[in-house]
C-alpha positions in Angstrom: 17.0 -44.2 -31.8 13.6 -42.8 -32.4 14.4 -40.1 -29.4 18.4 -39.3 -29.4 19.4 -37.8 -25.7 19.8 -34.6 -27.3 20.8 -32.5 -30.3 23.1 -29.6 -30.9 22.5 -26.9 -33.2 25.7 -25.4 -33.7 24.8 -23.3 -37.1 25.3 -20.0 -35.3 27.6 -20.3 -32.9 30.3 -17.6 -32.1 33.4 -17.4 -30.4 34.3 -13.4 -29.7 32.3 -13.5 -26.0 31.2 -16.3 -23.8 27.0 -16.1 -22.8 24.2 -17.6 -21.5 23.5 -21.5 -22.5 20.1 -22.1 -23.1 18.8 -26.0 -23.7 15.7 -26.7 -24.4 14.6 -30.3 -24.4 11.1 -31.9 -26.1 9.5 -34.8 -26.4 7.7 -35.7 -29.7 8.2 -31.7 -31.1 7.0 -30.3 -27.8 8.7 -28.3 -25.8 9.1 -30.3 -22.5 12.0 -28.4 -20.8 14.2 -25.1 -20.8 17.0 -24.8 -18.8 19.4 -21.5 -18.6 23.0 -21.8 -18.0 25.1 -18.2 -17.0 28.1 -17.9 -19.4 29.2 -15.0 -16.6 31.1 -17.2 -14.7 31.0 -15.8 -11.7 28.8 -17.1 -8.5 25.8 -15.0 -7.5 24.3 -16.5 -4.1 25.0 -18.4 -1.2 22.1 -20.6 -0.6 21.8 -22.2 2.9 19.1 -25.2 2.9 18.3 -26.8 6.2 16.9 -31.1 5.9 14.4 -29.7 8.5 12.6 -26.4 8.8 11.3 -26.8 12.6 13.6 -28.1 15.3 12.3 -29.6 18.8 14.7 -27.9 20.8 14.9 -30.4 23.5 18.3 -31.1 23.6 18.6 -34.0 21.4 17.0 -32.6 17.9 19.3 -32.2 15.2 19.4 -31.3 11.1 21.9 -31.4 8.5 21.8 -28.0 6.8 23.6 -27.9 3.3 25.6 -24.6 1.8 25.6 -24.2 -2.1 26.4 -21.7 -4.6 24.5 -20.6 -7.3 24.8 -18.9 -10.5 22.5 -16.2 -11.6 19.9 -18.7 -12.7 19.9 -20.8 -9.3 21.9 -23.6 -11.3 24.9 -25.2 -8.7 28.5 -24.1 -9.4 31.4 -26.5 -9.5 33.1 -26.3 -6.3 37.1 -25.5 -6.5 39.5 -26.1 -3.8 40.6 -23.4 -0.9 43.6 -22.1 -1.8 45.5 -20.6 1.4 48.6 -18.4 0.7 
């Protein structure tokens, strides 16, 4: 494959404290993409975003607005189920 998916360098890698992934993804030895990951593990925001900004208001207008949360990065968190006690 003349460009694999991806490629892990795993020369320095440490196991005493979880941190921040950071990938970084090029195309022919150029830097194309960086994403950052939180190693915290813990959410930072709710983010509320609506399918539509303005509404008609005449009775019959409607959106889907979607919740999410985010790490500190803005990346989506894995969703675990409600636990009631």
């Amino acid at each position: 494959m003349k460009y694999p998916p991806f490629i892990v360098n795993l020369t320095n890698l440490t196991f005493d404290r979880w941190g921040d992934l950071k990938i970084e993804g090029y195309i022919q030895g150029k830097l194309a993409a960086t994403r950052t990951l939180s190693g915290s593990g813990t959410d930072d925001r709710l983010v509320v975003k609506p399918d539509d900004l303005e509404l008609d208001g005449d009775g019959r207008d409607a959106t889907r607005v979607v919740l999410a949360v985010t790490d500190e990065y803005g990346n989506l968190r894995h969703s675990r189920p409600a636990r009631f006690n």
